[in-house]
C-alpha positions as CSV (number, residue, x, y, z in Angstrom):
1,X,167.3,148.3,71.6
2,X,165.3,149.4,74.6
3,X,165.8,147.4,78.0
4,X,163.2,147.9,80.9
5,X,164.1,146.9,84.4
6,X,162.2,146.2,87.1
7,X,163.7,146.0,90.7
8,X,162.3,145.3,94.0
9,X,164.1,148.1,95.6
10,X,165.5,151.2,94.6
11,X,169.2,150.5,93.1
12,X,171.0,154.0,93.6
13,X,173.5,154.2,95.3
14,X,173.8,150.7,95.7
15,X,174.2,150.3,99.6
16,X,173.0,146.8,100.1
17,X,173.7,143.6,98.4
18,X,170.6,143.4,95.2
19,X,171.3,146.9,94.7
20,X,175.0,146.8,93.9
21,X,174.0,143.6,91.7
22,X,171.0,145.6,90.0
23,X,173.0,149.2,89.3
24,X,176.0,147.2,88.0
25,X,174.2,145.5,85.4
26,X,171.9,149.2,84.8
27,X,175.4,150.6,84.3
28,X,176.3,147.7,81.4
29,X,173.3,147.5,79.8
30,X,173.3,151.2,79.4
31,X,176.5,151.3,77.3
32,X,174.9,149.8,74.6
33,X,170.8,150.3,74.8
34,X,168.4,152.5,76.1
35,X,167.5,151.8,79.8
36,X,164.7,152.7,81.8
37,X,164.2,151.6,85.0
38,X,161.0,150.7,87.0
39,X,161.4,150.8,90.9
40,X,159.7,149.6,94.2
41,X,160.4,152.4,97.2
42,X,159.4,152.3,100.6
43,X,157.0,154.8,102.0
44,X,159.4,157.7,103.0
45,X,162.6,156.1,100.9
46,X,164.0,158.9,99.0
47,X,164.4,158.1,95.8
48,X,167.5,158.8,93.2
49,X,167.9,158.5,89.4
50,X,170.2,156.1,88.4
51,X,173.0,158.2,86.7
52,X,173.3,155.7,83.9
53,X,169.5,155.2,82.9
54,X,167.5,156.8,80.8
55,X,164.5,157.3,83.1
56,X,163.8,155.9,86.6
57,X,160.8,155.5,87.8
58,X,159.4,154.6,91.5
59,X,156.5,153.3,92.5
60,X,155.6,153.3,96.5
61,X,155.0,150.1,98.1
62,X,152.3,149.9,100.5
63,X,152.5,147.5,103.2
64,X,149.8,144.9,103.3
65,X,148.3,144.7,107.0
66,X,149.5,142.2,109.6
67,X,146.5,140.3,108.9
68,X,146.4,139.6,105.6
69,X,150.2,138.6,105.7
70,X,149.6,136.2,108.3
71,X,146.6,135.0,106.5
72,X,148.6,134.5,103.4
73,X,151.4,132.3,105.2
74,X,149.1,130.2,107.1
75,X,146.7,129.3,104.2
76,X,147.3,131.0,101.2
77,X,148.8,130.6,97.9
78,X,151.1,132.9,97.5
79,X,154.8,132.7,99.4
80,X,155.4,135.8,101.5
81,X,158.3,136.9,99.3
82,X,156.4,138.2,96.4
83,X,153.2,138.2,98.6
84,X,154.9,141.3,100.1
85,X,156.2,143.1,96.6
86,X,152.9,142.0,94.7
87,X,151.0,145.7,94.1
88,X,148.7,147.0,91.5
89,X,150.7,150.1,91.0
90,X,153.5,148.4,89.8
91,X,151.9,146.0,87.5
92,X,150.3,150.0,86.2
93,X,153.6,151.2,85.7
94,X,155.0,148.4,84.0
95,X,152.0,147.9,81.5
96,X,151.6,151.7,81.0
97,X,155.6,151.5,80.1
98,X,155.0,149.0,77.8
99,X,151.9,150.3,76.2
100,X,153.9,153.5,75.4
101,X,156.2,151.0,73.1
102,X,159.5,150.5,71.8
103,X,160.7,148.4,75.0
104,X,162.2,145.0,73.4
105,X,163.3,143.6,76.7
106,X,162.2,143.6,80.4
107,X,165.0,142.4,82.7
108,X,163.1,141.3,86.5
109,X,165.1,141.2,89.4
110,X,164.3,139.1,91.2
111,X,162.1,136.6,92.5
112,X,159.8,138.7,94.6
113,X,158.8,140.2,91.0
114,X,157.4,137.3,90.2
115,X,153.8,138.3,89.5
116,X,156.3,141.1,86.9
117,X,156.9,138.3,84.5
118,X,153.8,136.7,84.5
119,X,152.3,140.0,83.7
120,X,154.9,140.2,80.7
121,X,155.0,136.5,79.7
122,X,151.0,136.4,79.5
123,X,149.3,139.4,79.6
124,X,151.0,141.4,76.3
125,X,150.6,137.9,74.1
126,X,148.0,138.6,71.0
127,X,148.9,142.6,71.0
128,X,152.1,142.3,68.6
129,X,155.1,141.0,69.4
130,X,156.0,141.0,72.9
131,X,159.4,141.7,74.9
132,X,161.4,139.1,75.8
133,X,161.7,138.3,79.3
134,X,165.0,138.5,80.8
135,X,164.9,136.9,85.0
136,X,167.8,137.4,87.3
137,X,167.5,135.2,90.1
138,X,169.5,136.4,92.5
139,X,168.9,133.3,94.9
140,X,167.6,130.3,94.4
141,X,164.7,130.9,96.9
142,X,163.0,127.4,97.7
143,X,165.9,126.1,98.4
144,X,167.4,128.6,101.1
145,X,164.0,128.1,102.8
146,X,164.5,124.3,102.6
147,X,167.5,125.4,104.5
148,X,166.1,127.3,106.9
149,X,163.2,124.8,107.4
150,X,165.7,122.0,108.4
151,X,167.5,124.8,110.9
152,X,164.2,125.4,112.4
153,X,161.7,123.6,115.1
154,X,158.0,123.8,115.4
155,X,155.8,126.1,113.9
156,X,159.0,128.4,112.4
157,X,159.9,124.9,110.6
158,X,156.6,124.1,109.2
159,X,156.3,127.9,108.2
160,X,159.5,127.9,106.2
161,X,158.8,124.3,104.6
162,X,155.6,125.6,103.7
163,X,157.3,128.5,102.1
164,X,159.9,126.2,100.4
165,X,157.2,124.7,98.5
166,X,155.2,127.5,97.8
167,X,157.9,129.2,96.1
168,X,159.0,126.0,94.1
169,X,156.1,126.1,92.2
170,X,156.2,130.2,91.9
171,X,160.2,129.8,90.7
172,X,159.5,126.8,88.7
173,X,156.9,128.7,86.4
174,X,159.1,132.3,86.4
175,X,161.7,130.3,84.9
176,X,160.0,128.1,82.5
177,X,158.5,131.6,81.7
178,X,161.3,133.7,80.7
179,X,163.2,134.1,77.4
180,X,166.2,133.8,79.1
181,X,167.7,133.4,83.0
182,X,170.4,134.4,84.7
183,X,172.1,132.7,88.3
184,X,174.8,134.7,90.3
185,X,176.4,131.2,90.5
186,X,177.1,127.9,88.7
187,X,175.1,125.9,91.3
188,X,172.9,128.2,91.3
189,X,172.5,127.9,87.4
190,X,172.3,124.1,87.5
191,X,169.8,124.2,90.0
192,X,167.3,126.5,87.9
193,X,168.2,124.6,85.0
194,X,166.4,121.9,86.4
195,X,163.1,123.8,86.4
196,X,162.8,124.0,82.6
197,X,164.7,126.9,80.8
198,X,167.4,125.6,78.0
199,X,168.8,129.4,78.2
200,X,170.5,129.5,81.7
201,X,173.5,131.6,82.3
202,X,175.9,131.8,85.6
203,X,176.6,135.4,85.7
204,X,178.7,136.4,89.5
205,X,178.4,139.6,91.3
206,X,179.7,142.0,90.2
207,X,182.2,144.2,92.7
208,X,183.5,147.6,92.6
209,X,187.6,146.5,93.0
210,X,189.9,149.0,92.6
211,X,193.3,147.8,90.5
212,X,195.6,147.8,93.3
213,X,194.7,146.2,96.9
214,X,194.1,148.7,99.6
215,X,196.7,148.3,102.3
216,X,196.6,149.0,105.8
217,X,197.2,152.3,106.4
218,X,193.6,152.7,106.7
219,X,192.9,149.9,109.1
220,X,191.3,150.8,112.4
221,X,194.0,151.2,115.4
222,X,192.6,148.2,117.6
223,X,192.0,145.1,116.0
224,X,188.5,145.1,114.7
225,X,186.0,142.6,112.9
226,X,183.0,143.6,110.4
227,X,180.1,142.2,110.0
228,X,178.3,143.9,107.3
229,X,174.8,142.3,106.1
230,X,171.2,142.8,105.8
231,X,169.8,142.2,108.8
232,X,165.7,142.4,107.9
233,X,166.7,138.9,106.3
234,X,166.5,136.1,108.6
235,X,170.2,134.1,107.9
236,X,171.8,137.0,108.8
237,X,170.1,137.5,112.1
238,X,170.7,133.8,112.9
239,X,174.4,134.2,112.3
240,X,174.4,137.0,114.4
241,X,172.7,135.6,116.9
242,X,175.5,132.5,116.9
243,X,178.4,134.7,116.5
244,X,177.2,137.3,119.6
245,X,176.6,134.6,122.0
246,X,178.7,131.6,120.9
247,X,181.9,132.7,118.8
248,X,183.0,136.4,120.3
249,X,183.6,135.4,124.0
250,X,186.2,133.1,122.6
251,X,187.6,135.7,121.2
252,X,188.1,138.4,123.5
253,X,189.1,135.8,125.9
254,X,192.5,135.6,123.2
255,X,192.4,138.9,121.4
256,X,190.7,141.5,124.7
257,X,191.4,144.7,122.6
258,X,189.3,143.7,119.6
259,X,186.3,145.4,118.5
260,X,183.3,143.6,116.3
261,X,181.9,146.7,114.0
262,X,178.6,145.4,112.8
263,X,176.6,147.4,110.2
264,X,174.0,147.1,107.3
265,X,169.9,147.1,107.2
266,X,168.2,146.3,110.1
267,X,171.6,146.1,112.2
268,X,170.2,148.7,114.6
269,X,167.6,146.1,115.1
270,X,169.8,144.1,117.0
271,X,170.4,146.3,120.3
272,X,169.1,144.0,123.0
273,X,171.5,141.2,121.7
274,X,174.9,143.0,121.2
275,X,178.2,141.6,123.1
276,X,180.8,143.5,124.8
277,X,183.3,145.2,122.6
278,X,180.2,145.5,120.0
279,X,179.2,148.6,118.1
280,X,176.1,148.9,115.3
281,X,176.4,151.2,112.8
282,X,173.2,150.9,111.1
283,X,173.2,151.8,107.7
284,X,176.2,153.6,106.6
285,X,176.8,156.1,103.3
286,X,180.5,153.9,102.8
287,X,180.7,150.2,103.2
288,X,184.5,150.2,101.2
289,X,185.6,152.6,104.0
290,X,184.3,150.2,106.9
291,X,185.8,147.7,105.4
292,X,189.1,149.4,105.2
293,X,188.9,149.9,108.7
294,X,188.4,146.6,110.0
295,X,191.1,144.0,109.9
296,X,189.5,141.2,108.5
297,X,185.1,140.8,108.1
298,X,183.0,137.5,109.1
299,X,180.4,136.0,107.9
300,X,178.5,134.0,109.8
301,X,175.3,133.2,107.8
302,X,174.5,129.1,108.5
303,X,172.6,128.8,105.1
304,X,173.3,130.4,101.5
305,X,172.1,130.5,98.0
306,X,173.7,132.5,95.0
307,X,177.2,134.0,96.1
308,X,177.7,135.6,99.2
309,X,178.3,140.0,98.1
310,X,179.6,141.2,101.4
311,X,182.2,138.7,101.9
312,X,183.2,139.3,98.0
313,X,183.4,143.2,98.9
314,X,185.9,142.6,101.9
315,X,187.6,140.6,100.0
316,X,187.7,143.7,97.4
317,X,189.2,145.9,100.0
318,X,191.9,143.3,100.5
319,X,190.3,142.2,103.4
320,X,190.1,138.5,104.4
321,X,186.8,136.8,105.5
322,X,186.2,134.3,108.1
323,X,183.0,132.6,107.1
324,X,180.4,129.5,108.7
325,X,181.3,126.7,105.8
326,X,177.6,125.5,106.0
327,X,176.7,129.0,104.3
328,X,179.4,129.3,101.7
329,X,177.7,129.1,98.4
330,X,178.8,130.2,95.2
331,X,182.6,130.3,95.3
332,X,185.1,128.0,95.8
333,X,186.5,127.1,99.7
334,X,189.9,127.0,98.8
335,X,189.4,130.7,97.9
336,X,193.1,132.1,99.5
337,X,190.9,135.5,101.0
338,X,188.6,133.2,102.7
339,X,188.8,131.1,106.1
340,X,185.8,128.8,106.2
341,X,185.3,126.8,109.0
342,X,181.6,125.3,111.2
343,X,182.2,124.8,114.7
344,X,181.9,128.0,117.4
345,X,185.3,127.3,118.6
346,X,187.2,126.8,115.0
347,X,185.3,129.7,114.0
348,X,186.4,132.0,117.2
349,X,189.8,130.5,116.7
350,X,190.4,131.2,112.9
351,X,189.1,134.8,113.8
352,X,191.4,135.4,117.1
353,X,194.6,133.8,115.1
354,X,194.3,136.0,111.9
355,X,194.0,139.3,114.1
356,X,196.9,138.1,115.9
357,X,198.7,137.5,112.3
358,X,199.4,140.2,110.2
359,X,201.6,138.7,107.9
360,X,199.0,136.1,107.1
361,X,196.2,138.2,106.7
362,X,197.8,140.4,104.4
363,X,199.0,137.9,102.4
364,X,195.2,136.6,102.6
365,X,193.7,140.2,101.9
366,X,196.0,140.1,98.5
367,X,194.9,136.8,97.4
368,X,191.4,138.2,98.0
369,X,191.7,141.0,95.8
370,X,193.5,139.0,92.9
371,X,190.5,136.6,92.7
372,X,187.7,139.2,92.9
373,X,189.9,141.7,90.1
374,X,190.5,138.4,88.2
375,X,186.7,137.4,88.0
376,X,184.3,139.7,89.5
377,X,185.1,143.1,88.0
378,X,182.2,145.1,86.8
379,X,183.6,145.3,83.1
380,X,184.2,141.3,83.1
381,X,181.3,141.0,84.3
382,X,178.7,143.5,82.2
383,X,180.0,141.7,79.3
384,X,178.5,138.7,80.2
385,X,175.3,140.6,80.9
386,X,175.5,141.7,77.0
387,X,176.3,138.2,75.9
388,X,172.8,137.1,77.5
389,X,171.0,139.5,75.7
390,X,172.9,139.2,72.3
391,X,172.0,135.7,71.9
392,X,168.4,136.6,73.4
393,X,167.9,138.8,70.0
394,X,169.9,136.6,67.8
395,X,167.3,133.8,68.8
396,X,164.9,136.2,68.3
397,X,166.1,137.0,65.0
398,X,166.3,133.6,63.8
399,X,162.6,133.3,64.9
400,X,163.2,131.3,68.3
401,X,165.6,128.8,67.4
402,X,168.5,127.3,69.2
């Protein structure tokens, strides 16, 4: 069988969070069918074959003026999220890929691809039989911008209800749409399940782990935190913005040696906001070694959807994670690796007492590892991949039936 996938952005090497997700499940479908892959790239992104596909393939986004994209989220139909991914050359690409033939499958990563399956649901019907349509929703995306909506005030509030309802209707139809849909979590499934699809599958992160927790012979020689995220995407600036100016006084006032280490996309970004004691590393060739480095990581996000990657790759590296409650989603909070906690000053305390703790955060980092060997392994994890599309072409097989 031959599987096409279609990502958003490019996913080798996998240095942010839908790239590790994307090139882990390349990696697993590739051991038992033909992959290609089809890729959006930024303008001046270099771009590199994924060592385990067939064939990749990139196609250049071009931004959309300012104008249009602030037309669009003041009156127009389409939410900004795939309003910003939606371009002619992909919807080329993928149609000339599937002209060509012999593609049974076309896994979409994401939601911003949504105008993807449409294209694949709809526009190959009445030209033989068409691929199956396999959607990984790696959020579920109306409802983190309900979130944000009810953190908001004023015009940012009606922008991201707006948006919240915009892409209910968009995520609604994608996932009534597909053949099959996968959810990086079980709330996450449940919640898309709602939306019409019998064929709904919970199917975690997977995260490089190696067999035996790292100790701390690589830790850094001052206590230091990480923050490692994404910062073009708004949670993650918020929770910066909270930790920098509420949460790491408090600490330094308890802990004056520590160091906050904060990398990732768009972490540069963030120059005119940094604390004392604060260094941005922008975006670095080796998270595992950062977080080797750093005595424990935070995560400070206030709202989440699917399963939060970072904190699962600290947790990894043996590394425990301090994290704001209110955006813990997908795993469980009595999770031994993880500290979850809501208010600036429980927050500043549980990171100031576990710097000050070795044996406890050791003991943490272990538990941490256990969990994410136990259950979020690539290998335990590809297999479910497979197991989605095995019973996509036994259904198939059977002529559509259950």
């Amino acid at each position: 069988m031959s599987v096409l996938v279609v990502t958003p952005s490019v996913p080798w090497p996998p240095t942010h969070g839908a790239a590790v997700r994307n090139s882990a499940f390349i990696t697993a479908l590739a051991e038992h069918y033909d992959v290609d892959v089809l890729t959006l790239a930024g303008p001046r992104e270099r771009v590199r074959p994924h060592p385990d596909a067939r064939s990749t393939t990139a196609v250049r986004l071009r931004r959309a003026p300012w104008w249009r994209r602030l037309a669009n989220a003041a009156v127009g139909p389409t939410p900004d999220l795939v309003f910003r991914h939606r371009t002619p050359e992909l919807r080329a690409a993928v149609q000339q890929r599937l002209g060509a033939g012999g593609i049974e499958v076309v896994q979409v990563e994401g939601l911003q691809l949504a105008h993807i399956v449409h294209d694949v649901a709809t526009c190959t019907e009445g030209e033989g039989v068409r691929p199956s349509v396999v959607y990984d929703a790696h959020n579920v995306e109306w409802r983190l911008q309900s979130q944000l909506a009810n953190l908001a005030r004023w015009a940012r509030a009606w922008h991201s209800g707006r948006q919240a309802a915009l892409l209910y209707e968009v995520e609604r139809w994608v996932v009534g749409a597909a053949d099959a849909v996968v959810a990086s979590s079980e709330a996450d499934a449940e919640s898309l399940a709602t939306l019409g699809n019998r064929f709904v599958s919970a199917i975690v992160h997977p995260v490089p782990v190696p067999p035996d927790p790292p100790g701390a012979d690589e830790e850094a020689d001052q206590p230091r935190v990480l923050l490692a995220a994404n910062f073009d995407y708004r949670p993650n600036i918020l929770g910066a913005e909270w930790l920098f100016g509420s949460v790491w006084p408090a600490v330094l006032r308890r802990v004056p040696e520590a160091e906050l280490r904060v990398v990732g996309p768009g972490s540069l970004g963030l120059r005119a906001i940094v604390p004392a004691r604060c260094s941005l590393g922008g975006l670095v060739d080796d998270f595992g070694a950062e977080q080797r480095a750093a005595w424990l990581s935070t995560s400070p996000a206030p709202v989440g959807s699917g399963a939060p990657l970072k904190v699962l790759q600290s947790l990894a590296q043996a590394r425990p994670v301090v994290v704001r409650a209110a955006g813990l989603a997908g795993l469980p909070p009595s999770l031994g690796g993880i500290a979850a906690t809501d208010s600036a000053e429980s927050f500043a305390d549980a990171l100031s007492s576990l710097l000050q703790d070795h044996a406890r955060r050791h003991e943490m980092g272990r538990q941490g590892h256990a969990y994410v060997f136990a259950h979020h392994a690539p290998s335990v994890v590809g297999k479910e991949l497979l197991a989605v599309h095995h019973g996509l072409r036994c259904r198939q097989g059977d002529g559509g039936g259950e």
